[in-house]
mmCIF file of the N, C-alpha and C atoms, coordinates in Angstrom:
data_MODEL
# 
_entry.id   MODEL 
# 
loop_
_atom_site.group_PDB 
_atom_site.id 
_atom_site.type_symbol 
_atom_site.label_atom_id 
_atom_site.label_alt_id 
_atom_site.label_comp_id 
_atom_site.label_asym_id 
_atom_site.label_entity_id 
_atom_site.label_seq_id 
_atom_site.pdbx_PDB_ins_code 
_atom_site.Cartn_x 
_atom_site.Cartn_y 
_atom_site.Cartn_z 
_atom_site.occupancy 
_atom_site.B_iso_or_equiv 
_atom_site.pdbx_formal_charge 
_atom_site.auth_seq_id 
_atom_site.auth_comp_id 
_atom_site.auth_asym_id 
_atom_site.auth_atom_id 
_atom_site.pdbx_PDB_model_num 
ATOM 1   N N  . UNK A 1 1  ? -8.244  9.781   25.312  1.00 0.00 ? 1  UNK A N  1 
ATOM 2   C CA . UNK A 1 1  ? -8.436  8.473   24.706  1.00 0.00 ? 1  UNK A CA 1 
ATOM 3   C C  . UNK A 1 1  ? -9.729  8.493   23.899  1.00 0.00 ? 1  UNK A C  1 
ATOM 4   N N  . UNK A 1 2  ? -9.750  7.676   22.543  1.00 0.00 ? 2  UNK A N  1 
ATOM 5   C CA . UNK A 1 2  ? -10.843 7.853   21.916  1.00 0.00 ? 2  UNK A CA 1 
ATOM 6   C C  . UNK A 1 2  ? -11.506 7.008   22.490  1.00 0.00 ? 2  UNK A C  1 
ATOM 7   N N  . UNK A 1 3  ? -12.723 6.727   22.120  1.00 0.00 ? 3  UNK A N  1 
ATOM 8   C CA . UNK A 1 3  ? -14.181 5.668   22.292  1.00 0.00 ? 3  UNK A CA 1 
ATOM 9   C C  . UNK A 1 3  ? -14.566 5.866   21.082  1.00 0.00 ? 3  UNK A C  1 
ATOM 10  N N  . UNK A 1 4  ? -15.495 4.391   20.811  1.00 0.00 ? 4  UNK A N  1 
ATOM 11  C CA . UNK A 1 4  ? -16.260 4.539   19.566  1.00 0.00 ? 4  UNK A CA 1 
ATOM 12  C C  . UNK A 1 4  ? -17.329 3.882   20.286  1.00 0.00 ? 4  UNK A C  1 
ATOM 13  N N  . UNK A 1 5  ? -18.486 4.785   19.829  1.00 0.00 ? 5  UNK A N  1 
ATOM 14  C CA . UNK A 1 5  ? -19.918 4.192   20.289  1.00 0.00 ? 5  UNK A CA 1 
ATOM 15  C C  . UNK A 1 5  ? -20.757 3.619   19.058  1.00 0.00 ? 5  UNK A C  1 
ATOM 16  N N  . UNK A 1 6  ? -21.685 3.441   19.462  1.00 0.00 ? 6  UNK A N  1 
ATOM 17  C CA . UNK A 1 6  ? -22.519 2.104   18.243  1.00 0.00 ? 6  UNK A CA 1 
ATOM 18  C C  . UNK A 1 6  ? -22.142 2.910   16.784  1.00 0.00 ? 6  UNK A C  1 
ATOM 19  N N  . UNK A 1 7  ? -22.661 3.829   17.194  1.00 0.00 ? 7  UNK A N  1 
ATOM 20  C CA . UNK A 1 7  ? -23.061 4.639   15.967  1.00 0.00 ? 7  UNK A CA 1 
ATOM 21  C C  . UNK A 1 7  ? -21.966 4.219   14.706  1.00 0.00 ? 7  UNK A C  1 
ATOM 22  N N  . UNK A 1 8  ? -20.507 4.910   14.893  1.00 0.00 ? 8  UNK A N  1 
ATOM 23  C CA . UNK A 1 8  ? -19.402 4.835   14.426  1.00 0.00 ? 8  UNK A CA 1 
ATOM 24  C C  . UNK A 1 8  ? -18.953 3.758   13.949  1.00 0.00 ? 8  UNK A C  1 
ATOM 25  N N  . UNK A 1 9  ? -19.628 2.343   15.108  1.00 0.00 ? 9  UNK A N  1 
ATOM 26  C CA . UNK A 1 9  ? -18.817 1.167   15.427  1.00 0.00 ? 9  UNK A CA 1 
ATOM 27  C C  . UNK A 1 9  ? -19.729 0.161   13.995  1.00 0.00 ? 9  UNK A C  1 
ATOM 28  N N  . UNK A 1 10 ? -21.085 0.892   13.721  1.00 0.00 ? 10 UNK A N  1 
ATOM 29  C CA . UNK A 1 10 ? -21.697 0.342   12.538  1.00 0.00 ? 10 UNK A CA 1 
ATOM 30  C C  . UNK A 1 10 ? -21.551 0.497   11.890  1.00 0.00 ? 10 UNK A C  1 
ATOM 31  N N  . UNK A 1 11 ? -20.707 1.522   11.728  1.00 0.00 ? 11 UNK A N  1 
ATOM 32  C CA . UNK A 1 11 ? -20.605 2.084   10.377  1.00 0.00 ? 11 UNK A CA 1 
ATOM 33  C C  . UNK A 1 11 ? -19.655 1.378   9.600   1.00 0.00 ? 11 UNK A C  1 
ATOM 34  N N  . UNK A 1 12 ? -18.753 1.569   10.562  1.00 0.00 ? 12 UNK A N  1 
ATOM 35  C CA . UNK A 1 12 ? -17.029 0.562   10.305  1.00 0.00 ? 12 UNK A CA 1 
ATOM 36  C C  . UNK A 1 12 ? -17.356 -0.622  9.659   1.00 0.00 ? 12 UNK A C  1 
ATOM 37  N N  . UNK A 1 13 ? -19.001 -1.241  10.521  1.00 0.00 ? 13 UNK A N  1 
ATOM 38  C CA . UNK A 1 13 ? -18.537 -3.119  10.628  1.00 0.00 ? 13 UNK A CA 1 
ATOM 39  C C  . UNK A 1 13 ? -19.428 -2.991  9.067   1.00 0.00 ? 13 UNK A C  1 
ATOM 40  N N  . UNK A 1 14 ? -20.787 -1.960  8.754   1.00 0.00 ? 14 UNK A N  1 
ATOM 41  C CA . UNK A 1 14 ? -21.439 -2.093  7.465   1.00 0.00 ? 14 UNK A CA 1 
ATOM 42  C C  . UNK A 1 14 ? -20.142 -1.729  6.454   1.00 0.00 ? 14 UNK A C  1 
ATOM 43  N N  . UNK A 1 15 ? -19.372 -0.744  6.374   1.00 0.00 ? 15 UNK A N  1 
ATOM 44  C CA . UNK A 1 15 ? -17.915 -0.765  5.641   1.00 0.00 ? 15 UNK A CA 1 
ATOM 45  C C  . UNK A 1 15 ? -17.208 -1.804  4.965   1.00 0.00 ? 15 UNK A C  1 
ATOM 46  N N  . UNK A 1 16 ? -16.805 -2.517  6.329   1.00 0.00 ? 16 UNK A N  1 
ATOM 47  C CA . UNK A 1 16 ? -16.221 -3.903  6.197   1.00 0.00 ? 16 UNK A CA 1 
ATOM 48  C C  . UNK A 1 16 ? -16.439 -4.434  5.546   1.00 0.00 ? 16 UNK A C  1 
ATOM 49  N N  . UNK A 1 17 ? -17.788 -5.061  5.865   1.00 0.00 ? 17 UNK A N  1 
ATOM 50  C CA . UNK A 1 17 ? -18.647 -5.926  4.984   1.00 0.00 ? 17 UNK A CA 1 
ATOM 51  C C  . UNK A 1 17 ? -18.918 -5.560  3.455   1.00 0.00 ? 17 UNK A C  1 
ATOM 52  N N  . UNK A 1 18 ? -19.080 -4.597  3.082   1.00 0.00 ? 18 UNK A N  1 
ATOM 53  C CA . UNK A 1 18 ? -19.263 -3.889  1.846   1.00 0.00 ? 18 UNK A CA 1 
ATOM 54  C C  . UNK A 1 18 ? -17.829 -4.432  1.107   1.00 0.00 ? 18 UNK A C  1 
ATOM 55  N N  . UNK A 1 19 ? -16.639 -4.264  1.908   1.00 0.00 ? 19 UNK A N  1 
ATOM 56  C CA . UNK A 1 19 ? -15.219 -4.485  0.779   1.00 0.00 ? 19 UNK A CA 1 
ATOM 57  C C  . UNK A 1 19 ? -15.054 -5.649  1.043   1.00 0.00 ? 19 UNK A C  1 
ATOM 58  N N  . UNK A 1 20 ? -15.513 -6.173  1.787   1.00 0.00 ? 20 UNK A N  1 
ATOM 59  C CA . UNK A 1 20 ? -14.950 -7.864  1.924   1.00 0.00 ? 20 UNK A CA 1 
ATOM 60  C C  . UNK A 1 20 ? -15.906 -7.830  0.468   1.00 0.00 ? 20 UNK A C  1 
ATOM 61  N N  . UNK A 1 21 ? -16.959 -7.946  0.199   1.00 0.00 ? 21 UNK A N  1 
ATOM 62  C CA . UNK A 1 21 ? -17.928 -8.175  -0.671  1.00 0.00 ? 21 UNK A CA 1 
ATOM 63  C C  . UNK A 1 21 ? -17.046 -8.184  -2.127  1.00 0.00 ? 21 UNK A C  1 
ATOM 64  N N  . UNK A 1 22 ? -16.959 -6.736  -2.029  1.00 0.00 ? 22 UNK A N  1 
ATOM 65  C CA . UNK A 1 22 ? -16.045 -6.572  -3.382  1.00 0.00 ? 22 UNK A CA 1 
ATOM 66  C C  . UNK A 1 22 ? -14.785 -7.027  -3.607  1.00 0.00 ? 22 UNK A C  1 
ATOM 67  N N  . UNK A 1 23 ? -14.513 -7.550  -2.497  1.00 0.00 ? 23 UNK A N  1 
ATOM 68  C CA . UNK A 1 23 ? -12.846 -8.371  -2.904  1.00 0.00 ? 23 UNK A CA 1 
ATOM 69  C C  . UNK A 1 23 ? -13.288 -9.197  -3.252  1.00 0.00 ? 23 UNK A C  1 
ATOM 70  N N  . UNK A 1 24 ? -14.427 -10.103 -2.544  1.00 0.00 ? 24 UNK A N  1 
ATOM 71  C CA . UNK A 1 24 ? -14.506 -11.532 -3.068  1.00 0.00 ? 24 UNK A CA 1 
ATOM 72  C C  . UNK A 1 24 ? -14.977 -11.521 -4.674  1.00 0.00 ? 24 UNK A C  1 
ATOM 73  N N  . UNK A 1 25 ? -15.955 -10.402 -5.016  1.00 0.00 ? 25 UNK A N  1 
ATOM 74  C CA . UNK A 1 25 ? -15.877 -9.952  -6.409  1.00 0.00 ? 25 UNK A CA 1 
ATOM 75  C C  . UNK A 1 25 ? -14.859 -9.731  -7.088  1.00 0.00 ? 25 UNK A C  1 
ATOM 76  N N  . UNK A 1 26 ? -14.057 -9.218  -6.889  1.00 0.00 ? 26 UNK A N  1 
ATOM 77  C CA . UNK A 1 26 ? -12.931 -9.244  -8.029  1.00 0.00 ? 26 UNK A CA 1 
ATOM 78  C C  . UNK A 1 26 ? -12.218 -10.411 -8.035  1.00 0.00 ? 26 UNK A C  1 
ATOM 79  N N  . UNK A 1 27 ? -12.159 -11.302 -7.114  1.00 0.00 ? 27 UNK A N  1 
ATOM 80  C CA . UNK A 1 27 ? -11.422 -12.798 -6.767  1.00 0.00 ? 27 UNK A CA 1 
ATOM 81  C C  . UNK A 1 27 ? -12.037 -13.642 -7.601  1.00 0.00 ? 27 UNK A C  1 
ATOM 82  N N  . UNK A 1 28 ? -13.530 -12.857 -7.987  1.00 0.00 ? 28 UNK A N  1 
ATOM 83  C CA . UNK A 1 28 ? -14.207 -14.225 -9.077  1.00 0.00 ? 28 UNK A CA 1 
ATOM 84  C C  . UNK A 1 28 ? -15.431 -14.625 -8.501  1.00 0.00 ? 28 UNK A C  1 
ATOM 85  N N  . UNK A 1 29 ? -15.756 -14.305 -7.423  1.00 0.00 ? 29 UNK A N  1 
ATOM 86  C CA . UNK A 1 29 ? -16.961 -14.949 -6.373  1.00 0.00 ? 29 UNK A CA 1 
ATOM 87  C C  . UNK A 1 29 ? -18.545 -14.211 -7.223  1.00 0.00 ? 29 UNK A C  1 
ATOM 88  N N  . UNK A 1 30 ? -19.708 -14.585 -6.824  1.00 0.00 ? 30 UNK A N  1 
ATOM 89  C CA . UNK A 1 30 ? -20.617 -14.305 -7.106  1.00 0.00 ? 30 UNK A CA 1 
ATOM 90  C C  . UNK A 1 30 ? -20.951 -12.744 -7.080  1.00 0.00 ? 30 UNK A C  1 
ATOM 91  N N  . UNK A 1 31 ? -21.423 -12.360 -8.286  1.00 0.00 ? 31 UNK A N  1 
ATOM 92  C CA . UNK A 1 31 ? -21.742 -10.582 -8.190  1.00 0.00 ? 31 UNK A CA 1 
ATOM 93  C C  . UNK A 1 31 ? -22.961 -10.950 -7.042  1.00 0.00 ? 31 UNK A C  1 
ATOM 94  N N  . UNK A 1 32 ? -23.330 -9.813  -6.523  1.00 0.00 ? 32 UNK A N  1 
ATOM 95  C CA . UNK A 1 32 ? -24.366 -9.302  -5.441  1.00 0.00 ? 32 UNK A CA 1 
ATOM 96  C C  . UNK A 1 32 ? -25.563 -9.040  -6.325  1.00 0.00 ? 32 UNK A C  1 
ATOM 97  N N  . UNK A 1 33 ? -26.174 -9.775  -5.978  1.00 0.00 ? 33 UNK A N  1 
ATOM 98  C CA . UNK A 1 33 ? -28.047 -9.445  -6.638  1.00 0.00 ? 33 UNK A CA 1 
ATOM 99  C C  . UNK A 1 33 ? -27.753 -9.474  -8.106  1.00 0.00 ? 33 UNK A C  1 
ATOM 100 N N  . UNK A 1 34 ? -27.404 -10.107 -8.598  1.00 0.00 ? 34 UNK A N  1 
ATOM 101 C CA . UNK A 1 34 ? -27.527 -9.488  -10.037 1.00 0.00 ? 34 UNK A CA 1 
ATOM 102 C C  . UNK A 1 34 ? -26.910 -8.383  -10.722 1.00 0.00 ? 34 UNK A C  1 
ATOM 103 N N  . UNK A 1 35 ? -26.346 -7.594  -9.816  1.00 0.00 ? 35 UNK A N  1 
ATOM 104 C CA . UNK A 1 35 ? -26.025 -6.309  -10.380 1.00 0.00 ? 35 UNK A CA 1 
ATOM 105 C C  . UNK A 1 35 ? -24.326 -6.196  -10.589 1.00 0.00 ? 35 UNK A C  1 
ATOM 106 N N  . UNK A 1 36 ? -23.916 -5.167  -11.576 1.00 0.00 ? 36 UNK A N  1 
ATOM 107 C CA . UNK A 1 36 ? -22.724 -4.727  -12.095 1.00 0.00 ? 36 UNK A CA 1 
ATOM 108 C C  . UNK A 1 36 ? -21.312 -5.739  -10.819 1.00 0.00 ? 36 UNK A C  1 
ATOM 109 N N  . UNK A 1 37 ? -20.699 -5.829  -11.669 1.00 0.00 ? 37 UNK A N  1 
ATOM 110 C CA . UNK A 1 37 ? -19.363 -6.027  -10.616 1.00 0.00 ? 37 UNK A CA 1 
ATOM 111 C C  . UNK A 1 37 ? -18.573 -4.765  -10.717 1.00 0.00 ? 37 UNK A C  1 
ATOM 112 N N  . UNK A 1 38 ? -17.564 -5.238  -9.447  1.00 0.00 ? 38 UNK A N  1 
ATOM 113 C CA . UNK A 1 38 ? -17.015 -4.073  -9.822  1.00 0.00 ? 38 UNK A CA 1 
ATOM 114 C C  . UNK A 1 38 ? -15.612 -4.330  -10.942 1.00 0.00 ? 38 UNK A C  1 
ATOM 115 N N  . UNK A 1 39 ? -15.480 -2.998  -10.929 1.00 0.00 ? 39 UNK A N  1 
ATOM 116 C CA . UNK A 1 39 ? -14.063 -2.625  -12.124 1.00 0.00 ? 39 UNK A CA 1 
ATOM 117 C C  . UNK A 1 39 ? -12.897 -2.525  -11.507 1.00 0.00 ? 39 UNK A C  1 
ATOM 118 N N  . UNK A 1 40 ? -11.954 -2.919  -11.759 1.00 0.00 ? 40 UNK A N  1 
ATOM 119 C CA . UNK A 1 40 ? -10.461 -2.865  -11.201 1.00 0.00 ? 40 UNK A CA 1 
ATOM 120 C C  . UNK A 1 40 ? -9.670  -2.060  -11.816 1.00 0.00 ? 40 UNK A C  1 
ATOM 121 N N  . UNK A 1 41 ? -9.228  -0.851  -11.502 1.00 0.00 ? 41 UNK A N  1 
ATOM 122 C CA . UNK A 1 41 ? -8.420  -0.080  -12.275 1.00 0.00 ? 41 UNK A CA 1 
ATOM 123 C C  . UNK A 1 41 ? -6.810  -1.033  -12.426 1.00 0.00 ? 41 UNK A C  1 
ATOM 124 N N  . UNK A 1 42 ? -6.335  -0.861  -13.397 1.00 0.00 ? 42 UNK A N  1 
ATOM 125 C CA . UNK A 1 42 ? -4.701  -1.275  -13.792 1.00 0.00 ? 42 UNK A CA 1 
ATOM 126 C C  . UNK A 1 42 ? -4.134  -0.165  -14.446 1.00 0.00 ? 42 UNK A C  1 
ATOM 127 N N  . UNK A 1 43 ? -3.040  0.603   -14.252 1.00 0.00 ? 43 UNK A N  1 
ATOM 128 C CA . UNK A 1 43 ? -2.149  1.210   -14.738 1.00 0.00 ? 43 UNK A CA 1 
ATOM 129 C C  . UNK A 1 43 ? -1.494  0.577   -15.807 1.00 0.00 ? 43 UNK A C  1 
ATOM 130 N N  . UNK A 1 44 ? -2.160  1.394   -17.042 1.00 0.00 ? 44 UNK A N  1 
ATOM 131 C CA . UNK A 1 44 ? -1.225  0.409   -18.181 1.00 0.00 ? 44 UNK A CA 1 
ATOM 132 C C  . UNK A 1 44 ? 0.339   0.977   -18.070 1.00 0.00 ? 44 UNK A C  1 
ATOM 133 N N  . UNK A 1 45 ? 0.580   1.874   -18.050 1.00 0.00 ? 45 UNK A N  1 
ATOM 134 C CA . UNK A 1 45 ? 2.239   2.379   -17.949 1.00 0.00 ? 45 UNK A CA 1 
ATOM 135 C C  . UNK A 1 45 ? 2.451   3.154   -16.256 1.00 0.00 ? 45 UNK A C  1 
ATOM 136 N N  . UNK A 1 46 ? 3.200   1.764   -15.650 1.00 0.00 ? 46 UNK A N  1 
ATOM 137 C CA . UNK A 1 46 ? 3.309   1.980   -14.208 1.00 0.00 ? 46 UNK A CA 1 
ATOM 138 C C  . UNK A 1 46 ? 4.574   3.267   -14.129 1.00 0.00 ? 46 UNK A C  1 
ATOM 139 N N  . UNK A 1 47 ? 3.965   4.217   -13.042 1.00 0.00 ? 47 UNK A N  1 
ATOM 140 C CA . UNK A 1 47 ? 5.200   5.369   -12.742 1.00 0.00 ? 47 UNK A CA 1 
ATOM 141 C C  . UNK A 1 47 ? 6.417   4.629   -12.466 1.00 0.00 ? 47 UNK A C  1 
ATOM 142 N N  . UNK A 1 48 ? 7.356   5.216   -13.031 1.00 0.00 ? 48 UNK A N  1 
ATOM 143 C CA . UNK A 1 48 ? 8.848   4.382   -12.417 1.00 0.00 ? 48 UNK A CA 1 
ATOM 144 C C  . UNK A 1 48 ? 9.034   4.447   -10.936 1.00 0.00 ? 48 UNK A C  1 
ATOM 145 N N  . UNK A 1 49 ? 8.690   6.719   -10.622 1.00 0.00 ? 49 UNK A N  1 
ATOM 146 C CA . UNK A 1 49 ? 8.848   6.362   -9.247  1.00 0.00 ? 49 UNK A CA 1 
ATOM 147 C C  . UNK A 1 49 ? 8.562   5.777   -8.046  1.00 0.00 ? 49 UNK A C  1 
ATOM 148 N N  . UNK A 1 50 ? 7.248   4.906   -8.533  1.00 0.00 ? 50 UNK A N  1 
ATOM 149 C CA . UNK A 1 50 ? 6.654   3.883   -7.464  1.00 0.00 ? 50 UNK A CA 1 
ATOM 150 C C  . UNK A 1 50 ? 7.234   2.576   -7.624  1.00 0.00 ? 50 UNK A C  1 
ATOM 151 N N  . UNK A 1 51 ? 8.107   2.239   -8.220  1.00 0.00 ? 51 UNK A N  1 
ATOM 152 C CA . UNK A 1 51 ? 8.456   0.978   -8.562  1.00 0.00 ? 51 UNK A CA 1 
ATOM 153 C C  . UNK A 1 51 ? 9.176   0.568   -7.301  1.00 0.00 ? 51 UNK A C  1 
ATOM 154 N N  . UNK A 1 52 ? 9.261   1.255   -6.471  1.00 0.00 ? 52 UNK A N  1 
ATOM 155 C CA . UNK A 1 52 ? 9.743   0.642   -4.913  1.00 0.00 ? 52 UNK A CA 1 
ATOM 156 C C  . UNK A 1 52 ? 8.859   0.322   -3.864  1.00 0.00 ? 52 UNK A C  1 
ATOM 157 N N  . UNK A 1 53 ? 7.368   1.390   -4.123  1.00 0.00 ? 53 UNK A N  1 
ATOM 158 C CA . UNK A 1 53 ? 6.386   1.566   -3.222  1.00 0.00 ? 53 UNK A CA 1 
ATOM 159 C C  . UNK A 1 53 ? 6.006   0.615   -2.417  1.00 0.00 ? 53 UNK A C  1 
ATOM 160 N N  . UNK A 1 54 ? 6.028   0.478   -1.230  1.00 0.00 ? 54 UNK A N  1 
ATOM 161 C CA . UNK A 1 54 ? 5.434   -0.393  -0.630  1.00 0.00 ? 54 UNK A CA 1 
ATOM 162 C C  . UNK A 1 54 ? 4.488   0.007   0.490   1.00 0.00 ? 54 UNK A C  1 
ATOM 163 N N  . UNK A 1 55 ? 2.964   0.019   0.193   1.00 0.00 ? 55 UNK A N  1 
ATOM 164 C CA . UNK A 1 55 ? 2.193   0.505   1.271   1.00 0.00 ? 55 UNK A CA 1 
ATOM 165 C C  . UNK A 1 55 ? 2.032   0.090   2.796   1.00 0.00 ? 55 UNK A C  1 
ATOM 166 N N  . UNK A 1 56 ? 1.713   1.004   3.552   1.00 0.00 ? 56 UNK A N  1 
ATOM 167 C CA . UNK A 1 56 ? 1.487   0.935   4.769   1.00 0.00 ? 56 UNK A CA 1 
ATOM 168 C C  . UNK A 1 56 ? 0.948   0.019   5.614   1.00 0.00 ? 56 UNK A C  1 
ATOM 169 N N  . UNK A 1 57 ? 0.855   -0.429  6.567   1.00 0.00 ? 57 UNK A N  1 
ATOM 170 C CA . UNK A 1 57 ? -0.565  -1.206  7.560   1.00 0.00 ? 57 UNK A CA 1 
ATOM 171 C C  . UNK A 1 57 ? -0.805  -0.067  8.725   1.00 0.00 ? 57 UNK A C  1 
ATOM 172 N N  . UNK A 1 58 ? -2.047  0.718   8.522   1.00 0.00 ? 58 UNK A N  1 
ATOM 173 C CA . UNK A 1 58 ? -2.251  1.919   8.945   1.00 0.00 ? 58 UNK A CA 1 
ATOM 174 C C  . UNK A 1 58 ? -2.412  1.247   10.316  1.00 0.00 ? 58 UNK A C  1 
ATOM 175 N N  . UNK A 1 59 ? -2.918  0.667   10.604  1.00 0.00 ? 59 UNK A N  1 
ATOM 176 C CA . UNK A 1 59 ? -3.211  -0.481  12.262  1.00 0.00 ? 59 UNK A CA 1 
ATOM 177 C C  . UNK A 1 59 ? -2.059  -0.708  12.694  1.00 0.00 ? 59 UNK A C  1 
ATOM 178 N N  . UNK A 1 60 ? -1.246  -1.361  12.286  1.00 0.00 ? 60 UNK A N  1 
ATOM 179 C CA . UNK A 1 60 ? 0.010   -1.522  12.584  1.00 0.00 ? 60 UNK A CA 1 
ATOM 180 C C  . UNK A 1 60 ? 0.440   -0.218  12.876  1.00 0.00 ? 60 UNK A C  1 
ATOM 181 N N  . UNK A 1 61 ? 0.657   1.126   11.735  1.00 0.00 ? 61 UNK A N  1 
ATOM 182 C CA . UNK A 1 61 ? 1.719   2.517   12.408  1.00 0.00 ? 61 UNK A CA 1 
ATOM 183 C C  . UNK A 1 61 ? 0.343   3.350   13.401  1.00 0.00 ? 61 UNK A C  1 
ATOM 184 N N  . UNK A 1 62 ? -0.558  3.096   13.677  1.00 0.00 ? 62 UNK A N  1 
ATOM 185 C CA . UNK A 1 62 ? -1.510  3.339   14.859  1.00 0.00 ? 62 UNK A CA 1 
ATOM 186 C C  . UNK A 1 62 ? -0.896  2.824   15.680  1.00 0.00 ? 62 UNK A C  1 
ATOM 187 N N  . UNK A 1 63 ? -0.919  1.236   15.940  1.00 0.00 ? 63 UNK A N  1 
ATOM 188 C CA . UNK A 1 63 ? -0.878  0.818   17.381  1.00 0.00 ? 63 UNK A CA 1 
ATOM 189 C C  . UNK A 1 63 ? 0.610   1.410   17.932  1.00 0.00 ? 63 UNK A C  1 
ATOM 190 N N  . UNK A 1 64 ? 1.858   1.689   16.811  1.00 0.00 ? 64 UNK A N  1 
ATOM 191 C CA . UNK A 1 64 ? 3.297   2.031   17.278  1.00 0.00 ? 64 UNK A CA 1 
ATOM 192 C C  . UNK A 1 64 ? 3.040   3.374   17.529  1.00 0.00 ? 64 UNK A C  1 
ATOM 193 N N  . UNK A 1 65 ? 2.394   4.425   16.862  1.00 0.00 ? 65 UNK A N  1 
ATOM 194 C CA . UNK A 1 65 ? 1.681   5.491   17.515  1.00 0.00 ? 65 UNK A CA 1 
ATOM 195 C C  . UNK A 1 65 ? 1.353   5.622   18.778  1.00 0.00 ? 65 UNK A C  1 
ATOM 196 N N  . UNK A 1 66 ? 0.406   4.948   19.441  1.00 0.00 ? 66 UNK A N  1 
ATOM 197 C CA . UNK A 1 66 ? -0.356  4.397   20.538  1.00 0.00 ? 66 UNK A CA 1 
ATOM 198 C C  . UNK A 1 66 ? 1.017   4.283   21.333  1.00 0.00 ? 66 UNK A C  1 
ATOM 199 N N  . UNK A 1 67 ? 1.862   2.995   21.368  1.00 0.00 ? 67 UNK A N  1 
ATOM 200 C CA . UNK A 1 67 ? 2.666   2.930   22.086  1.00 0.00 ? 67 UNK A CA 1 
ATOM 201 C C  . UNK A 1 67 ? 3.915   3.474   21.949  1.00 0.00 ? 67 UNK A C  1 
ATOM 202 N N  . UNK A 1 68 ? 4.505   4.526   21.468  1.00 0.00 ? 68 UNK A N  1 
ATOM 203 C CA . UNK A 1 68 ? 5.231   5.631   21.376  1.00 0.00 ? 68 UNK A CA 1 
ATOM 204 C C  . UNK A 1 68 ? 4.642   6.679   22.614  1.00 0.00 ? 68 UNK A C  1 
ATOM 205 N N  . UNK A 1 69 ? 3.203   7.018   22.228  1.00 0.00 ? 69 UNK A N  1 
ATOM 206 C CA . UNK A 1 69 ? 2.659   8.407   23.120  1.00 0.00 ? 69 UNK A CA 1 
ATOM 207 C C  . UNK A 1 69 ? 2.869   7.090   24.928  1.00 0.00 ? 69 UNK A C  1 
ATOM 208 N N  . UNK A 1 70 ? 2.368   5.911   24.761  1.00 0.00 ? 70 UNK A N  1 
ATOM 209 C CA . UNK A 1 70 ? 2.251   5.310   26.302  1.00 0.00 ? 70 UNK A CA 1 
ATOM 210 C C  . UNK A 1 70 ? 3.816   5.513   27.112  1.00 0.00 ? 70 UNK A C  1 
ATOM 211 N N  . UNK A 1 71 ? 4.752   4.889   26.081  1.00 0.00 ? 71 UNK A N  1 
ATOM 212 C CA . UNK A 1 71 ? 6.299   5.236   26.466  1.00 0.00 ? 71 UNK A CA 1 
ATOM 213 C C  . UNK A 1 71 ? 6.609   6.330   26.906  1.00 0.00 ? 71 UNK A C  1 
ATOM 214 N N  . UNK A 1 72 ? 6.360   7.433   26.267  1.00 0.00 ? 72 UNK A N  1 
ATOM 215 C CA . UNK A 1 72 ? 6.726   8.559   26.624  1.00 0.00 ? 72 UNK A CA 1 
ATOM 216 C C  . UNK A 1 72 ? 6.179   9.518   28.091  1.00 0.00 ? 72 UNK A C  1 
ATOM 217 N N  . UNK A 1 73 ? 4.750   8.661   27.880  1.00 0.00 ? 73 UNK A N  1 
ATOM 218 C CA . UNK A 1 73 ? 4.481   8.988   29.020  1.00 0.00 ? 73 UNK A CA 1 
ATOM 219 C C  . UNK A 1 73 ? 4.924   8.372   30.207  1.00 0.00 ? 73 UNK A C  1 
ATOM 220 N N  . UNK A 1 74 ? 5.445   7.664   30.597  1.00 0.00 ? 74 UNK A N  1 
ATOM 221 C CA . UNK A 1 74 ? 6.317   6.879   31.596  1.00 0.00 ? 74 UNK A CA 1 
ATOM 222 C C  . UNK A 1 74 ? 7.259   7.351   31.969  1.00 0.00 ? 74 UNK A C  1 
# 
């Protein structure tokens, strides 16, 4: 079983905080200090073969991960 100790666990939560930041930046919210916003890449000519793509919720196929290995062990 993993553990996460401070170290790791700050890193994550300074992370967090960093992209919440920049979402609310690209949403329109106040740049940070004065400085640059960020840039949003757009694909001017989208691949066809992604035109189905629909990304993941990595938390979500973790926790079914998680409880796949608990099942099995039973």
């Amino acid at each position: 079983m993993y553990t996460i100790t401070k170290g790791p666990s700050k890193l994550v939560a300074q992370r967090r905080t960093a992209w919440q930041q920049v979402q609310q930046q690209l949403d329109g919210g106040p740049a940070g200090e004065g400085g640059p916003r960020p840039v949003q890449y757009v694909e001017r000519t989208p691949n066809p073969r992604l035109q189905n793509f629909v990304p993941i919720d990595l938390d979500e196929w973790w926790a079914q991960q998680f409880l796949a290995r608990i099942t099995s062990c039973s």
